[in-house]
N, C-alpha and C positions, 0 to 999 in steps of 0.2 A: 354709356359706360363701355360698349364693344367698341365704339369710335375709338373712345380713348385708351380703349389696351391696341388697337391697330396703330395709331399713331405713336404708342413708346413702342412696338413693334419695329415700326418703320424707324423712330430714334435710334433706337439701337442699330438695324442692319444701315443704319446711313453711318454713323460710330464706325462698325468695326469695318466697314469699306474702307474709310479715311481711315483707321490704322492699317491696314493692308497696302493703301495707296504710298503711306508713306513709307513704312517695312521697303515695299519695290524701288521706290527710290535711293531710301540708304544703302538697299544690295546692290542698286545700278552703278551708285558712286561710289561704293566700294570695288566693283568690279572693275569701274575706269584706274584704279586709283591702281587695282593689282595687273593691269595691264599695261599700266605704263612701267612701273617698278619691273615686272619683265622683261620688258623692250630695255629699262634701265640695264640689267644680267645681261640680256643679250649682245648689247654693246660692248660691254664692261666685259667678258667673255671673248668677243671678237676680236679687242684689242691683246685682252692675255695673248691667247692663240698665236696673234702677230706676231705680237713679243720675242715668245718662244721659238719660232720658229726663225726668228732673227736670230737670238741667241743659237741656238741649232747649228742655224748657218754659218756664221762667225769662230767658231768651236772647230 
């Protein structure tokens, strides 16, 4: 009987490891996902600036 409450013991903490494992991975690819959209602004950003400063200059 104590075998078997250690063994759903260990069911469960193996359980909620694999949801934790995969939680880290949704927040990993979430993080790729808002790092690139970033990089996306930053660009998109860079170019405004150009822009502007053409404009500026033409003015």
């Amino acid at each position: 009987m104590e075998q078997q409450s250690l063994l759903q013991k260990l069911d469960g903490a193996v359980y909620r490891i694999r949801v934790v494992e995969k939680e880290r991975n949704d927040s990993l690819d979430r993080i790729q996902v808002l790092e690139r959209e970033a990089n996306e602004l930053r660009q998109v950003i860079a170019t405004a600036e150009a822009k502007a400063d053409e404009i500026l200059k033409a003015s």
